[in-house]
C-alpha positions as CSV (number, residue, x, y, z in Angstrom):
1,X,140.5,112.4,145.2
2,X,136.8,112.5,144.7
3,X,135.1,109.1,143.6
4,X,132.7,109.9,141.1
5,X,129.2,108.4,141.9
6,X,128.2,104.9,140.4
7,X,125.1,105.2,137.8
8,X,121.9,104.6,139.0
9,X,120.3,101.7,138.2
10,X,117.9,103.2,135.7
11,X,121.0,104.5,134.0
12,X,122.6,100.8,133.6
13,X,119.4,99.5,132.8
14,X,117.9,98.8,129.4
15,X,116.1,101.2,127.7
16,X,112.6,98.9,127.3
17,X,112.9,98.9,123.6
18,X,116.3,97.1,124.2
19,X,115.6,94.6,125.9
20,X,116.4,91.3,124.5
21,X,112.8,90.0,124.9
22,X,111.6,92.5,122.1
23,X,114.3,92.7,119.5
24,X,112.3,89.4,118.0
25,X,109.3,91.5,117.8
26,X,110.8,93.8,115.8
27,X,112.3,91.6,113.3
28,X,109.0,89.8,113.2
29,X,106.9,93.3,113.0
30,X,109.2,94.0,109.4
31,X,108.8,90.7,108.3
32,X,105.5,91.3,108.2
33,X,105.4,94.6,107.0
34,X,107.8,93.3,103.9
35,X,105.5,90.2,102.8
36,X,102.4,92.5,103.0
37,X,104.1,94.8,100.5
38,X,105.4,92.0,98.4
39,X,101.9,90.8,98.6
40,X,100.7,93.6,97.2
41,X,102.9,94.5,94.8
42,X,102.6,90.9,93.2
43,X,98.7,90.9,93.1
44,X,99.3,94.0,90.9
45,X,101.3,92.3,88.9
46,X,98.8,89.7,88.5
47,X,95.8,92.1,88.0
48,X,98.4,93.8,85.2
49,X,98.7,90.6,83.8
50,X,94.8,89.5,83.8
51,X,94.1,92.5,81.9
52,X,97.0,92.5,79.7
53,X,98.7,95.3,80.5
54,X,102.2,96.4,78.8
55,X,103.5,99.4,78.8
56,X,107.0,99.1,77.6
57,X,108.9,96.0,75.7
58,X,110.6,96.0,79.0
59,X,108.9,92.6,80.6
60,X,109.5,90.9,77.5
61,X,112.9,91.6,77.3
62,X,114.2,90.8,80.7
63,X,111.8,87.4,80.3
64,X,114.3,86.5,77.4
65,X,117.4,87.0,79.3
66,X,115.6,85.0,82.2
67,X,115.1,82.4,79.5
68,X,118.1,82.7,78.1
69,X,120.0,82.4,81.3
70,X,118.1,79.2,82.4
71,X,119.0,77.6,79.6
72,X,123.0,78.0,80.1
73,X,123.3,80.5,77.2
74,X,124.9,84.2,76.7
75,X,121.7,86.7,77.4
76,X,121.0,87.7,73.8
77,X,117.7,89.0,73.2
78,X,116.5,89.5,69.5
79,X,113.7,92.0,70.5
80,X,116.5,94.5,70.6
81,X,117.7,93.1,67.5
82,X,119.2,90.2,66.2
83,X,122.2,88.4,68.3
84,X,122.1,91.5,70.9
85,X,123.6,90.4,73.9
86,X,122.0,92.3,76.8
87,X,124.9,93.1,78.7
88,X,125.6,95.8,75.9
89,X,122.4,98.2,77.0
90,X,122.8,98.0,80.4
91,X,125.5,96.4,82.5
92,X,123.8,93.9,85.0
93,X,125.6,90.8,85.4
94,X,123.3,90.4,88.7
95,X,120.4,89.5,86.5
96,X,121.7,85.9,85.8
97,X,119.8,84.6,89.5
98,X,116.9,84.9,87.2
99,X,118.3,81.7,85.7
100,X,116.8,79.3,88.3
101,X,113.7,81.2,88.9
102,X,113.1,80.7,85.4
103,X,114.1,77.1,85.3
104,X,111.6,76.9,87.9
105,X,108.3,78.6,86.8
106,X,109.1,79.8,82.9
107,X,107.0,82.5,82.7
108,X,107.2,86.8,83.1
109,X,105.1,86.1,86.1
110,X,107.7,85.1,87.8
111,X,109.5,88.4,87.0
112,X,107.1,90.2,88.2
113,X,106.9,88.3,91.9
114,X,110.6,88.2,92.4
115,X,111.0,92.0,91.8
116,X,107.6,92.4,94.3
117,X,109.8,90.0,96.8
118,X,112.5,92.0,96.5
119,X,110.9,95.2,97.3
120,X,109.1,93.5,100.2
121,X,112.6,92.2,101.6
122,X,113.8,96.2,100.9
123,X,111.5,96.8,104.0
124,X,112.5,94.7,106.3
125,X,116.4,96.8,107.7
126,X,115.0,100.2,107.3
127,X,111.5,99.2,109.3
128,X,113.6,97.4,112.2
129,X,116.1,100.8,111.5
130,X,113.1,103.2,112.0
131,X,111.3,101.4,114.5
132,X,114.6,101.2,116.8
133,X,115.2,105.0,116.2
134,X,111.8,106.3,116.5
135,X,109.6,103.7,118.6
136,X,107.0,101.4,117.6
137,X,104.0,103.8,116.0
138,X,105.9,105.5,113.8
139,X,108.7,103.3,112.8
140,X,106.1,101.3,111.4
141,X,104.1,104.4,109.3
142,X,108.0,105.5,108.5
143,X,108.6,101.8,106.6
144,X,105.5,101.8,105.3
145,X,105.6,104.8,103.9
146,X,109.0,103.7,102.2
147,X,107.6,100.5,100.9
148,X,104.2,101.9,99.7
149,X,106.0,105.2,98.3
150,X,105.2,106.6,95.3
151,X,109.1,105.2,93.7
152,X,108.5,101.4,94.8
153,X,105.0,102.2,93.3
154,X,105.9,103.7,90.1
155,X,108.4,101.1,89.4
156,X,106.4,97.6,90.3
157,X,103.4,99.7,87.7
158,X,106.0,99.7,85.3
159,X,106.5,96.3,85.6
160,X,110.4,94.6,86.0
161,X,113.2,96.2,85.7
162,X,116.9,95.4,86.9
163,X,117.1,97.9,89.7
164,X,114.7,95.4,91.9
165,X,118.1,94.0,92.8
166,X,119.3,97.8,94.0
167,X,116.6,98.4,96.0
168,X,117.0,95.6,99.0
169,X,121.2,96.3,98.6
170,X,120.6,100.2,99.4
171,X,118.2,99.1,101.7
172,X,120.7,96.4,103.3
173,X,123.4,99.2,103.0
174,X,122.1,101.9,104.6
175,X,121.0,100.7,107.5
176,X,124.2,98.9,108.1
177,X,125.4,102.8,107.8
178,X,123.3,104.3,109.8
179,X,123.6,101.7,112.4
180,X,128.0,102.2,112.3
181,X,128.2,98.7,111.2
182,X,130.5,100.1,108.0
183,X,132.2,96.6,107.3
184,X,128.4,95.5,106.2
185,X,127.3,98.6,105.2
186,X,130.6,98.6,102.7
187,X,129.9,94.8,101.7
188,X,126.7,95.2,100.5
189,X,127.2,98.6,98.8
190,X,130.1,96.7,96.7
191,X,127.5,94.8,95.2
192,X,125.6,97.3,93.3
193,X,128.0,97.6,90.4
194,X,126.6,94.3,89.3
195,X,123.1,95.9,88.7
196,X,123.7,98.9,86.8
197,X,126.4,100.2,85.5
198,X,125.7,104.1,86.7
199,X,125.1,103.0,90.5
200,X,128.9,102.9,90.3
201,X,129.0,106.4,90.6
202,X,126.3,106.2,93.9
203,X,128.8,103.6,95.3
204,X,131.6,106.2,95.1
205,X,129.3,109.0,96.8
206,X,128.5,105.7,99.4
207,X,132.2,105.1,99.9
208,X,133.0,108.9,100.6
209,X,130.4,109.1,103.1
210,X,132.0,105.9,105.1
211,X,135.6,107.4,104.8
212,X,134.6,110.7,106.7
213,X,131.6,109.0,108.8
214,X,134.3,106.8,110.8
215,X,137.7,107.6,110.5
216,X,138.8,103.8,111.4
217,X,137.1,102.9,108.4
218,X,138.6,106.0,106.5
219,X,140.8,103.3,103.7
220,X,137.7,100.8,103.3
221,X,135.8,104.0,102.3
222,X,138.0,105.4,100.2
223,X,139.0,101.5,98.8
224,X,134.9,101.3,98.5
225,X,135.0,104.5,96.3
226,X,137.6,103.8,94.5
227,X,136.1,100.0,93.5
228,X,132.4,102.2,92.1
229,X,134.9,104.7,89.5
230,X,136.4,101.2,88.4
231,X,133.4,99.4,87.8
232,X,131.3,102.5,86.3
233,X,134.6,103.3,83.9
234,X,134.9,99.8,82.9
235,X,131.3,99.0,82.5
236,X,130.4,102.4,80.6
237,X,133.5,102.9,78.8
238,X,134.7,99.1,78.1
239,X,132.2,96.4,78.5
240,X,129.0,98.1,77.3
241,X,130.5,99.4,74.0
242,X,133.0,95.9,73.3
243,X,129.6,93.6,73.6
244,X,127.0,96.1,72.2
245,X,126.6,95.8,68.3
246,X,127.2,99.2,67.8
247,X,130.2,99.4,69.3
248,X,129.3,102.0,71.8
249,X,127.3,103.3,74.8
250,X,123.9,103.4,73.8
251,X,122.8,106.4,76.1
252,X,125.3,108.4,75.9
253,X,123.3,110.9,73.1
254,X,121.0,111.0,75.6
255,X,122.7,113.4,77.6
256,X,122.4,117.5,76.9
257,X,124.1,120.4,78.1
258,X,124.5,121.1,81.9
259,X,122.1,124.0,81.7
260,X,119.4,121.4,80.8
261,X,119.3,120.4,84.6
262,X,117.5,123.1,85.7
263,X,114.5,122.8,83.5
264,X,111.8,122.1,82.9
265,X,109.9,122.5,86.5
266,X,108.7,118.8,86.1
267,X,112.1,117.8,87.2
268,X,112.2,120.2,90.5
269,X,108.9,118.9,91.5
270,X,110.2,115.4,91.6
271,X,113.1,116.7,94.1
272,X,110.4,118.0,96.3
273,X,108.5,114.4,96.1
274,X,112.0,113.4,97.1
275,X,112.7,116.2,100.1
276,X,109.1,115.2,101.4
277,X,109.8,111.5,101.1
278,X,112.9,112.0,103.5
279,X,111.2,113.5,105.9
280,X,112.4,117.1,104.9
281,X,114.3,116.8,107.8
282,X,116.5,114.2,106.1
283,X,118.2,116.9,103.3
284,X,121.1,117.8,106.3
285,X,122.3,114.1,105.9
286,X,125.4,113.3,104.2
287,X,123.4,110.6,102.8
288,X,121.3,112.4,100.6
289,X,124.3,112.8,98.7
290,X,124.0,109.2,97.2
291,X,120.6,110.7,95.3
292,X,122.8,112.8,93.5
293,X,124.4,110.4,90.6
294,X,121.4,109.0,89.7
295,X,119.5,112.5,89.5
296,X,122.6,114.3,88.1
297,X,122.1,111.9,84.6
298,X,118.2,111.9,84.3
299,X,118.1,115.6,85.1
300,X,121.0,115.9,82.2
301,X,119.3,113.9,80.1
302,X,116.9,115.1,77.2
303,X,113.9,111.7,77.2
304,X,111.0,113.1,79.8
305,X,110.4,110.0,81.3
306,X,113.6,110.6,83.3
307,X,112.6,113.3,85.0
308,X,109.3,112.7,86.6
309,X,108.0,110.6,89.5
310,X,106.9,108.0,87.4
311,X,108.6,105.0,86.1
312,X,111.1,102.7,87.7
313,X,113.8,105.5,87.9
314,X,112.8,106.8,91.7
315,X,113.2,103.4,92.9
316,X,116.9,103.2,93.9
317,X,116.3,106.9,95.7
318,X,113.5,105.7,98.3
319,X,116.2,103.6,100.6
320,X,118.0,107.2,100.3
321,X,115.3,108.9,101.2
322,X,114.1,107.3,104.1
323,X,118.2,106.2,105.8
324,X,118.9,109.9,105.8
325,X,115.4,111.0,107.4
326,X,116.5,108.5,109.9
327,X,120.0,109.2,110.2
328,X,119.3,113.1,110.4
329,X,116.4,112.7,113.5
330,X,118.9,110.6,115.3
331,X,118.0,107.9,118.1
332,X,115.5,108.7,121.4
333,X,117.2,106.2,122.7
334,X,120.4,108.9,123.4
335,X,123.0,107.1,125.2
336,X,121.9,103.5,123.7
337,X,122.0,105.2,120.0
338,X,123.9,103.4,117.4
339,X,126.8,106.1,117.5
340,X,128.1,104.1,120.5
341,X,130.1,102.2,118.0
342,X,131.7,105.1,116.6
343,X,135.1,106.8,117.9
344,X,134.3,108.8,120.9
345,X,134.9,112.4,119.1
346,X,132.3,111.5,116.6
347,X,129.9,110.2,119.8
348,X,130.0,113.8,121.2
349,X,129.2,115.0,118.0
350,X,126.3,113.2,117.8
351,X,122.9,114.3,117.2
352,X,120.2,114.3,120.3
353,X,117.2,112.8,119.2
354,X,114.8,114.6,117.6
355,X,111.8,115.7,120.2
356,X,108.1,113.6,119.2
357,X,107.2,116.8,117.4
358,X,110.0,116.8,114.8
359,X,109.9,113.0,114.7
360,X,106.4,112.7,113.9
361,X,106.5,115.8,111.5
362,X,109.1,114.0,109.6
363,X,107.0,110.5,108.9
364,X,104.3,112.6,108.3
365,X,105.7,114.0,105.3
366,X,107.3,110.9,104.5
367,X,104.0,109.4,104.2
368,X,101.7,112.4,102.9
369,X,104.2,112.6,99.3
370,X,102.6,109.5,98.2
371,X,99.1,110.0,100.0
372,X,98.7,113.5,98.1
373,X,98.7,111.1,95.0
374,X,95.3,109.3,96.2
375,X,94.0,107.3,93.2
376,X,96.6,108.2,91.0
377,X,98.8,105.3,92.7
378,X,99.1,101.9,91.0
379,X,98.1,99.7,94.3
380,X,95.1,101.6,94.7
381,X,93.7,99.1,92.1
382,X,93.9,96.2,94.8
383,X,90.5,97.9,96.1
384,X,88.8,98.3,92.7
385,X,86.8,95.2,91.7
386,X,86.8,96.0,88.0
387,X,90.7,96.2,88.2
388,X,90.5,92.1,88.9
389,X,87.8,91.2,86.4
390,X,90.7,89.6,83.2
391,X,90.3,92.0,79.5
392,X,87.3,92.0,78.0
393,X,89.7,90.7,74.7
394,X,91.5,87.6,77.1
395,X,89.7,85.2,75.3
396,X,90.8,86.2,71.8
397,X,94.1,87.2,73.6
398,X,94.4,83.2,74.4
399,X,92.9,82.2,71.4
400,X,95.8,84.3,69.6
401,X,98.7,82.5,71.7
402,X,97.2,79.1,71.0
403,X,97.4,79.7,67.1
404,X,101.0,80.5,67.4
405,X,102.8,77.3,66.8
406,X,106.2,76.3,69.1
407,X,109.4,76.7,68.6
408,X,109.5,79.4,65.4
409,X,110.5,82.9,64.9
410,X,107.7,85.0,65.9
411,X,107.5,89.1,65.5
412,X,105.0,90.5,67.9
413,X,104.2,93.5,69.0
414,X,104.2,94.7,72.8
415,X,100.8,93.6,74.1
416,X,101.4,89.9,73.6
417,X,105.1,89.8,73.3
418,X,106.0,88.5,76.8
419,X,103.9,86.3,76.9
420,X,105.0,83.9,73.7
421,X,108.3,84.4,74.8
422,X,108.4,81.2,76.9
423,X,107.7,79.1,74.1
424,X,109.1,80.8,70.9
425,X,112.3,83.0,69.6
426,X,110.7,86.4,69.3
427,X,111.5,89.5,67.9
428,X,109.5,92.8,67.5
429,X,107.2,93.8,64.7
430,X,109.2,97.1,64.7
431,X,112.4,96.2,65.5
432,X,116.0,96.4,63.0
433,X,115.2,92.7,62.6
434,X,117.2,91.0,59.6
435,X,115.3,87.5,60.1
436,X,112.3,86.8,58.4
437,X,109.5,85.7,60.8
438,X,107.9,82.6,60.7
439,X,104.9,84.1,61.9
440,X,103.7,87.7,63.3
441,X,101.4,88.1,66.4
442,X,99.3,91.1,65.7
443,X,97.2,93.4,68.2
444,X,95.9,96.1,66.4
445,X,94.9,98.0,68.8
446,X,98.7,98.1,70.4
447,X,99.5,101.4,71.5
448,X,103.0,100.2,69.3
449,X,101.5,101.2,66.2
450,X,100.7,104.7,67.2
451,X,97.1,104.7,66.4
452,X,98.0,103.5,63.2
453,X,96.4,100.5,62.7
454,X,98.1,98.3,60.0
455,X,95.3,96.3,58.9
456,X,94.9,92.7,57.6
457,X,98.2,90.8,59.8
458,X,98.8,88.6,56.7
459,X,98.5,91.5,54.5
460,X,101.0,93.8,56.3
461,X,103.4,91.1,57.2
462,X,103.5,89.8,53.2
463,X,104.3,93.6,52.4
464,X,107.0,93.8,55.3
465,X,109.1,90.6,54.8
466,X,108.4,90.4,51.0
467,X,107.2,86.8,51.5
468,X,103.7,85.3,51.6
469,X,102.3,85.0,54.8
470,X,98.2,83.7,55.6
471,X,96.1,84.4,58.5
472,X,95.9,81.8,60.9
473,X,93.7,83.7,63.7
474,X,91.5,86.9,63.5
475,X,89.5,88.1,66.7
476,X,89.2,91.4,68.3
477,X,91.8,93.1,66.8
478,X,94.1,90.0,67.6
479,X,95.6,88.1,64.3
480,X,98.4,85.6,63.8
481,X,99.7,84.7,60.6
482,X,102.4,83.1,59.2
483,X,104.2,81.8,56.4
484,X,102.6,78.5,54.7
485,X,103.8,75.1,55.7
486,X,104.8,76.8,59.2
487,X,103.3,74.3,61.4
């Protein structure tokens, strides 16, 4: 009976990127990649909010919840309308953390750090994930060119929205996946039915992916799968309709035929932004598959801003994107690859790693998607010094805030609506309000009013409400005024 040979040394040994010595280093080398993007995305947020801009009701709504929640009380916010509880647009029970952060610094600031902290922590598995699979240099181009993408980018420009909370879970997830560790991988993925009620279908696609990745595993998976169709068919069929006060789904009419998938050509474009941001290389992985929910109902659905790279709706793909480049090129580690943990059919079956070329070729376009953008992206502002210099109109903004007495129903329009929601009970100027406001905060020059300016504040309000209203503040196109006796 021949004995086979004992390993060399060199095969027993480490691969240098193993040793024990280093794995701080790469934890550290994320961490600091994930504060300089949360960093950054919160200084954008504070340039944003120097020069007052809004461009959606969006801040000012999830600041109400925020309030609402710090305060112990159901998360009904009257800029949607009066008594509308929250959790009847979209189904995010996660959103109650922002209870304590508000408690602690009451203002839509706050919003906007936590979701540039989450973004930053979204960094931190894949970066350690890339740089373990692909070595130093260009792990470290492949994270950043997740966390300065052009869907992390998009969304923070946007301002807050509740899928900050999905991004560091898919982020935690993946890597957990990619890694075969698919107890974590399933325990985090569990947790994204608390932020939106369709990332119960991407849980499902998540679940079937585990099931057939690692047959010990195979019941979890399915269990995981199973646990997303309950929680999407409850939320979208059950909660959202019994606690909206319409009784139904809100977006449901916005879905079309179908047919409507495959046009216009704005939408293919954003699946090549997509392709690119994986790497190319990463389209072969079965996780691409979890991209597929979330573009199956914007591509189906008939508002444009679904279908485009802009806007917060690219945000849950980019831990997607980047976990299947990675999973697809493999480990050049070989032998000390992550596989090890899997059965030993599915080790054979693994992947080599990908040769420098391919590696290299794959962050490359990973990272070129968003460079091809140039000045187009949001944090190229940080560099411009008139993006830091406050509005021209802060002063009359302030001035406009201060004439706004505490504590009184308040109808604004978007420009200064998140703002006075810290210290009054607003509503919006165009909104299916039944209350009467105490007093309206005007901008005239809101983009709101669609270039329809409505004139004297007291004036338009008086004709509005059919109640007498006088002008309390007037400068630069900012006006409050408000019922007399109001004080």
């Amino acid at each position: 009976m021949t004995r086979s040979p004992d390993p060399a040394p060199s095969d027993l040994a480490p691969a240098p990127s193993d040793r024990p010595a280093r794995r701080p280093a790469r934890l550290v080398a994320a961490l600091l990649l994930g504060a300089l993007g949360a960093a950054a995305y919160g200084l954008r947020g504070v340039q944003q909010w120097r020069g007052l801009e809004a461009s959606s009701w969006d801040l000012a709504i999830f600041s109400q919840l925020a309030r609402a929640y710090s305060e112990l009380r159901a998360p009904i916010v009257p800029i949607k309308g009066d008594g509308f509880n929250l959790l009847g647009d979209h189904f995010h029970p996660i959103l109650v953390l922002l209870g304590p952060i508000w408690a602690a610094w009451p203002s839509p600031l706050a919003l906007l750090w936590t979701q540039a902290v989450l973004f930053g922590v979204s960094a931190v598995p894949l970066t350690r994930l890339a740089i373990d699979r692909l070595g130093w240099a260009a792990g470290l181009i492949a994270g950043a060119a997740y966390l300065f993408g052009f869907g992390l980018q998009a969304a923070a420009d946007v301002q807050f929205h509740e899928i900050a909370f999905a991004v560091p879970l898919l982020s935690f997830s993946l890597s957990a996946l990619v890694r075969g560790r698919m107890p974590a991988a399933i325990a985090w993925a569990a947790t994204l039915v608390l932020v939106k009620e369709d990332l119960g279908l991407t849980v499902v696609v998540l679940g079937l992916v585990i099931a057939v990745r690692d047959p010990r595993v195979r019941r979890a998976g399915l269990a995981l799968a199973a646990w997303g169709a309950l929680w999407f068919v409850l939320s979208t069929f059950v909660i959202l309709p019994l606690l909206n006060p319409a009784g139904h789904y809100d977006y449901g009419g916005n879905l079309g035929s179908p047919l409507d998938v495959l046009g216009p050509a704005e939408k293919w474009l954003t699946v090549l932004m997509l392709l690119l941001a994986a790497g190319v290389i990463g389209a072969p992985s079965p996780l691409i598959l979890a991209m597929l929910p979330t573009l199956a109902w914007r591509f189906a659905g008939n508002v444009e801003f679904y279908w485009g790279w802009y806007w917060h709706y690219n945000a849950v793909l980019m831990p997607i994107a980047l976990a299947a480049m990675l999973d697809a090129l493999g480990d050049r580690r070989d032998r000390r690859d992550p596989v090890e943990s899997q059965p030993r059919a599915s080790r054979r079956r693994g992947r080599r790693p990908a040769r420098g070329l391919v590696r290299w070729t794959a962050v490359g376009a990973s990272a070129a998607v968003t460079l091809m953008l140039g000045s187009a992206m949001p944090l190229a502002n940080l560099t411009r010094e008139s993006a830091w210099e406050p509005s021209a109109r802060s002063a009359a903004a302030e001035g406009a805030l201060a004439a706004v007495p505490r504590g009184v129903v308040v109808a604004s329009d978007i420009t200064l609506m998140a703002r006075v929601v810290p210290s009054d009970d607003v509503q919006w100027v165009h909104g299916t309000n039944t209350r009467v406001p105490e007093c309206v905060l005007v901008d005239r020059e809101a983009f709101s009013w669609g270039g329809q300016d409505p004139g004297d504040a007291a004036s338009w309000a008086s004709g509005n409400y059919g109640t007498a209203f006088e002008s309390r503040y007037a400068q630069d196109g900012f006006e409050v005024a408000c019922q007399p006796g109001v004080a």
